[in-house]
C-alpha positions as CSV (number, residue, x, y, z in Angstrom):
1,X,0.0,0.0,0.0
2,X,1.2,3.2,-0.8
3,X,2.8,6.0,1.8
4,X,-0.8,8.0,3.0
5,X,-0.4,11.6,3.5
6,X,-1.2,12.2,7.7
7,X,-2.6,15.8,6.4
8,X,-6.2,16.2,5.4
9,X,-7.1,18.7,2.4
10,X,-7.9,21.7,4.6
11,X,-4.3,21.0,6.3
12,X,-2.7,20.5,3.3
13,X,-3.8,24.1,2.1
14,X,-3.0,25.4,5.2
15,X,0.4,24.2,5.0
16,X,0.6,25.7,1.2
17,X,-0.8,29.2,2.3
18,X,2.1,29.7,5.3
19,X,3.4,33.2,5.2
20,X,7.1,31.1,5.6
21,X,6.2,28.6,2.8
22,X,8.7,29.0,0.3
23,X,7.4,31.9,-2.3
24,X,5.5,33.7,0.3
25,X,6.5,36.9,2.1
26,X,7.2,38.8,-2.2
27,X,7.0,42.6,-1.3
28,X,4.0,44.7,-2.0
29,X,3.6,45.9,-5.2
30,X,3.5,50.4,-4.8
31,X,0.3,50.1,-5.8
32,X,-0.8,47.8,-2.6
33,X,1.3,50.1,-0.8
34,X,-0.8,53.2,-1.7
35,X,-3.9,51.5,-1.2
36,X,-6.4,52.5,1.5
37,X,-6.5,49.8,4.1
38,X,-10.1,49.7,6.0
39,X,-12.8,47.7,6.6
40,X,-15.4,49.3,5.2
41,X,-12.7,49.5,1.7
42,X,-12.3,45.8,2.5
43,X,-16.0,45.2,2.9
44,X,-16.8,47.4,-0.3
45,X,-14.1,45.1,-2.6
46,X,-16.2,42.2,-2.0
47,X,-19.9,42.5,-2.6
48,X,-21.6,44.8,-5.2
49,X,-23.3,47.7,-3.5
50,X,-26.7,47.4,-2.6
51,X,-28.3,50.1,-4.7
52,X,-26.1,47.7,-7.6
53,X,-28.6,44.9,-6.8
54,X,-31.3,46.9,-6.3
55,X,-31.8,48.4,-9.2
56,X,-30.6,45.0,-11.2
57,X,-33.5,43.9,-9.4
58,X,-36.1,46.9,-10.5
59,X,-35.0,46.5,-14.0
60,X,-35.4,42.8,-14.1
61,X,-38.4,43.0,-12.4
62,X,-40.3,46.0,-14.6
63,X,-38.8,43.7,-17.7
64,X,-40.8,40.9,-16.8
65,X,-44.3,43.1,-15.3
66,X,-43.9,44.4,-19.4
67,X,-43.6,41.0,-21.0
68,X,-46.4,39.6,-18.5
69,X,-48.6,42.8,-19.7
70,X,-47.8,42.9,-23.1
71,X,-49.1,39.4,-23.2
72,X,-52.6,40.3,-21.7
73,X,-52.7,43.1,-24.3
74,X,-52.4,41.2,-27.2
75,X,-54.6,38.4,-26.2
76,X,-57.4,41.1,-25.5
77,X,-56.4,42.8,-28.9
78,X,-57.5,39.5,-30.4
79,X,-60.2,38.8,-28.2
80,X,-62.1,42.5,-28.9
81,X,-61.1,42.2,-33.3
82,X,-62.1,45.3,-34.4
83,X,-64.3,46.3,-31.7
84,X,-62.2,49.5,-30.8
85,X,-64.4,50.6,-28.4
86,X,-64.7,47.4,-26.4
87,X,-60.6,46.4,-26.4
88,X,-60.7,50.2,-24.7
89,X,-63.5,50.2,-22.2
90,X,-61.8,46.0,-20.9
91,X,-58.1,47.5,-21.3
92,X,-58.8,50.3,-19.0
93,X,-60.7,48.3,-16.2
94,X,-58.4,45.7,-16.6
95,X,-54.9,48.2,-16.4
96,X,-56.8,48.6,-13.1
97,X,-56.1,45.1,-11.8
98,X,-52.6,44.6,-11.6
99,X,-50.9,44.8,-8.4
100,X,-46.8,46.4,-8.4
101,X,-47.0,46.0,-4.4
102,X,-43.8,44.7,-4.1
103,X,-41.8,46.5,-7.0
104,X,-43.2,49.5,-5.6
105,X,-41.8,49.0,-2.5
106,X,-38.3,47.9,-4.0
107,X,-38.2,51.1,-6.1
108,X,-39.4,53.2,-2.8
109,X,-36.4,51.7,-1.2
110,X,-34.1,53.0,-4.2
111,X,-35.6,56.6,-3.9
112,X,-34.9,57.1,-1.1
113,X,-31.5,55.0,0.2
114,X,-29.7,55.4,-3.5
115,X,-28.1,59.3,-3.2
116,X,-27.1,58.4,0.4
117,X,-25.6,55.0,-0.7
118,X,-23.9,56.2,-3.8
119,X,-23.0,59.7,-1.9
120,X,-25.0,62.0,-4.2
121,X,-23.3,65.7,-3.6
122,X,-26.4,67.9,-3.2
123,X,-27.1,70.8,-5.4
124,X,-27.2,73.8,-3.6
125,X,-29.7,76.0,-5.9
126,X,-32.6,72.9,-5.7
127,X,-32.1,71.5,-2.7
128,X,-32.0,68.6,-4.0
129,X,-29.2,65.2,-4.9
130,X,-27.8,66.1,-8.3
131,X,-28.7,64.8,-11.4
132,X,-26.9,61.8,-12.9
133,X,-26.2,62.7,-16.8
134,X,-28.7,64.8,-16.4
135,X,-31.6,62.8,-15.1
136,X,-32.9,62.1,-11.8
137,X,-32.0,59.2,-10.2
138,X,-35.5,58.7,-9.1
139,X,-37.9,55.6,-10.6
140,X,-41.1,56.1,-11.1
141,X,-43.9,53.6,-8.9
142,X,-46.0,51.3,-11.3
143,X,-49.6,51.8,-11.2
144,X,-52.8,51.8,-13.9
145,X,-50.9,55.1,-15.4
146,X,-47.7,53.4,-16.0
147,X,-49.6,50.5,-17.7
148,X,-51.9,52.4,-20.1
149,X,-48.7,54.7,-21.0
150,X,-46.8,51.7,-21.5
151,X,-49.9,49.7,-23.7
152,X,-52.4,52.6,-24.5
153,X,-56.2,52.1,-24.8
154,X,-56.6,53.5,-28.1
């Protein structure tokens, strides 16, 4: 039977990853030199922000509330034929219906937390966060407007 090694994986890494294991110790590079050492740098390096996910998450989210919509519209379009009138009276009661509860809350959330998580300087003449290439940073909430801008009635 072959010599067994005593060390178990984890060990064996261990043993590899020694700051006196041959290879270790090289000397910073200037750049690691210059760089700020914290935790909350440290804790930044390794997740993307939150108003990152966020909004991947609004935009993902309003994508699919579209495609969901977009399918309801064309089935009543086919439904109604060319009863203008009737598509536009159904469409309107039933842009009505949906519910954006939780999106609404999610793009709440990004209102209000995104200029303090990205740290928005604040324009001194409005009062207000600046505009990002020029345009708010604000989303608009998802409601019976949204949906019959989005897929009109007539």
């Amino acid at each position: 039977m072959a010599d067994r090694d005593p060390l178990s994986p984890a060990e064996r890494y261990i043993e590899r990853a020694r700051d006196d294991a041959p290879g270790a110790g090289k000397p910073l590079t200037r750049r690691q030199r210059q760089a700020r050492r914290s935790l909350e740098a440290y804790l930044k390096a390794g997740l993307k922000p939150r108003w990152m996910e966020r909004l991947s998450e609004i935009d993902h989210s309003v994508a699919a509330q579209r495609h969901r919509i977009a399918r309801a519209y064309r089935k009543l379009k086919e439904e109604c034929g060319d009863d203008r009138a009737e598509f536009a009276r159904r469409w309107r009661e039933q842009a009505g219906s949906y519910r954006f509860d939780e999106l609404n809350e999610l793009i709440e959330q990004h209102n209000e937390w995104y200029p303090i998580e990205r740290e928005l300087p604040m324009d001194p003449r409005t009062r207000d966060y600046i505009k990002i290439a020029g345009r708010s940073y604000r989303r608009p909430t998802l409601d019976r407007a949204w949906v019959l801008e989005q897929f009109p009635a007539d």
